[in-house]
Legacy VTK file of the C-alpha trace (Angstrom):
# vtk DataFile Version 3.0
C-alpha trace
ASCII
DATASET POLYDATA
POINTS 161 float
0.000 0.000 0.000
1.366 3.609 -0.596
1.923 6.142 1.678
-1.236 7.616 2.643
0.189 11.714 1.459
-2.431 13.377 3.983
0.092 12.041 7.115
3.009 13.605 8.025
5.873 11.629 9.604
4.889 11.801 12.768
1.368 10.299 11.495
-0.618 14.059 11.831
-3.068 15.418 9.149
-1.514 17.501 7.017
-2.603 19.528 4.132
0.138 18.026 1.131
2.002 20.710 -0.017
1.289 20.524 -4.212
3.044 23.656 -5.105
6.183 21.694 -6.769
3.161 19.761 -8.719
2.819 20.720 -12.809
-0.225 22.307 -13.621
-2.123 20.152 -15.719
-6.086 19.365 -16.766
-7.405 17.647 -14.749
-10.765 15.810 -14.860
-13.115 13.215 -12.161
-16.321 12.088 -12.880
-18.208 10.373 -9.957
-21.920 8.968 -9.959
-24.307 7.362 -7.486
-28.042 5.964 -6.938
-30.611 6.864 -4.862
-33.621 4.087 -5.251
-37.021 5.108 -4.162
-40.824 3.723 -4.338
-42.479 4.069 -8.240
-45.066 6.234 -6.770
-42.395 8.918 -5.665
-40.638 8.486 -9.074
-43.682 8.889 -10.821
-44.133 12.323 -8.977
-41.139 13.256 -9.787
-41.476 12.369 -13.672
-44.506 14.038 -13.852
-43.406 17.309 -11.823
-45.692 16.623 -8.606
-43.180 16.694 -5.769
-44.771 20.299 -3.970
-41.148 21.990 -3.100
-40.312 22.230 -7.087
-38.764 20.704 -9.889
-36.631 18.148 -7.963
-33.986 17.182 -10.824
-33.283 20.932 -11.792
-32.639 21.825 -7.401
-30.576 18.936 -7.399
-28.739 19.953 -10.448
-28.020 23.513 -9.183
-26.948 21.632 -5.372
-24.439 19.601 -6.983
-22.889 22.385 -8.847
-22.966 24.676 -5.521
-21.287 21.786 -3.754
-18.690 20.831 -6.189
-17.773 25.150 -5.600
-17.512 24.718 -1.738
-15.822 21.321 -1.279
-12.848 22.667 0.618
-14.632 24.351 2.683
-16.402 20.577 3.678
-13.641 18.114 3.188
-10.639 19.606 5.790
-7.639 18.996 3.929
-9.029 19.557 0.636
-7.196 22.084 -1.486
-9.725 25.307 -2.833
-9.027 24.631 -6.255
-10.508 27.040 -9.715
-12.905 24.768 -11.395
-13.302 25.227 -14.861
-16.270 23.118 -15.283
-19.039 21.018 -13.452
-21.594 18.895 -14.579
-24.487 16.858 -12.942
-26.371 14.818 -15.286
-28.960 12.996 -13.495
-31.400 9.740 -14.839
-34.581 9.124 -13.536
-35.954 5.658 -14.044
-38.925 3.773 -12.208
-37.151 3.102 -9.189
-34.533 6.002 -8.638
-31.995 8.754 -9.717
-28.787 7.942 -10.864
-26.326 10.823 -10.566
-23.168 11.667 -13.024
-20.609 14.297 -11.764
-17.871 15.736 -13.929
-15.667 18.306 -12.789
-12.403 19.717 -14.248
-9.833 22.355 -13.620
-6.390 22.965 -14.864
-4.458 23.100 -11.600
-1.979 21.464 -9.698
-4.216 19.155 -7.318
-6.911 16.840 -8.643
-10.668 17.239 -8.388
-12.370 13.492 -7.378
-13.145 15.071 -3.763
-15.112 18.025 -5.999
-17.135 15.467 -8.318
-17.422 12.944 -5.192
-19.072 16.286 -3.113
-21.079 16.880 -6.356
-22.595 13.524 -6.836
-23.313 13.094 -2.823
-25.119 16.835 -2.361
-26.915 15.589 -6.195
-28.588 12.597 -4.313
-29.090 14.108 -0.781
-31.206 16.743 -2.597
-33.500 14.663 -4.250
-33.727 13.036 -0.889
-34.658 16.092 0.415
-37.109 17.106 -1.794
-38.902 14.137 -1.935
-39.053 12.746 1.360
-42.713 13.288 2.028
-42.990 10.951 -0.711
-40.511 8.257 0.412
-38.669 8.777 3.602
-37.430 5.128 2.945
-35.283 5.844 -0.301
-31.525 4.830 -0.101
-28.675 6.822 -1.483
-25.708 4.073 -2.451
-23.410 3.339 -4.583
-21.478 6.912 -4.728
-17.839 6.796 -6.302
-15.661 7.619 -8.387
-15.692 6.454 -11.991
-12.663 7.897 -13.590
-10.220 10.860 -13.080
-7.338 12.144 -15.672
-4.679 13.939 -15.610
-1.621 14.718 -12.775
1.140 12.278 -11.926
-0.841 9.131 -11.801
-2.481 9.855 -14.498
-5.832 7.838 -16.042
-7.925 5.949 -13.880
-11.614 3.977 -14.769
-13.361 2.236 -12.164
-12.818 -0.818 -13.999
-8.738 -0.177 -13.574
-8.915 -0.381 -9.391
-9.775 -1.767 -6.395
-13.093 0.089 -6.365
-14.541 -1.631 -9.032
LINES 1 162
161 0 1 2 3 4 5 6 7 8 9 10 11 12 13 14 15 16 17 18 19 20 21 22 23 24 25 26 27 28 29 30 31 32 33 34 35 36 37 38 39 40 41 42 43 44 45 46 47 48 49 50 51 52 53 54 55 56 57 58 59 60 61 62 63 64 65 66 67 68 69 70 71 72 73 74 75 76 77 78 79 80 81 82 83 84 85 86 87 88 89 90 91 92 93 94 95 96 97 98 99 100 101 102 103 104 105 106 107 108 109 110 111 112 113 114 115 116 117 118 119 120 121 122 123 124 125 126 127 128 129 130 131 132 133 134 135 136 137 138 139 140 141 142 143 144 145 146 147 148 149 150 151 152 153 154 155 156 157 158 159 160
């Protein structure tokens, strides 16, 4: 196993120090799931969950959160994004959640399309619990990231697949 970077050598969190890093593009993409009853998809589908159009509040919440993720995550670098994306699916028995987020810095951005995907789902959750306060939000990771020193990574590649 590698050296976990967020340790120093006395074993404290640290912020890592990335200013000798290149500046490079750098993109993550991260999705998730949350599964719900029919009936409180079918609301959704058919815009009849009371607090608003849940997809597009979710949308704008994952966006928001992908902005503020260092100020969530404690050793998290504040990083320029150049982009964010939330493209979210709606089927019969859930929302499934795609985050994308890119910059051109010197730190990468999976904790930014992680925070994305996770604040996605948690709003739907929120906006449709009087519907279904039994809905479960799962399978949140990350799919792929590029660019930096390790450079590519699919889920498929790793032990998170």
């Amino acid at each position: 196993m590698s050296k976990l970077t967020h340790l120093d050598e006395e074993g404290s969190a640290h912020m890592v120090d990335v200013s000798a890093k290149a500046m490079t593009t750098r993109k993550a993409v991260a999705g998730g799931r949350i599964s719900m009853t029919p009936e409180a998809a079918a609301a959704i589908a058919q815009g009849l969950v009371k607090k608003g159009d849940v997809l597009a509040v979710a949308r704008v919440a994952g966006i928001m959160a992908a902005k503020r993720t260092a100020d969530l995550i404690p050793l998290c670098h504040p990083i320029p994004l150049s982009s964010v994306s939330i493209d979210l699916n709606l089927d019969g028995s859930g929302v499934s959640v795609t985050a994308t987020a890119k910059t051109a810095g010197q730190t990468g951005v999976e904790m930014e399309a992680l925070t994305a995907a996770s604040v996605a789902l948690l709003t739907v959750y929120d906006m449709a619990k009087a519907l279904d306060k039994g809905m479960v939000i799962g399978e949140v990771r990350l799919l792929a990231k590029s660019g930096g020193k390790s450079g590519d990574w699919t889920a498929g590649d790793g032990p998170a697949s």
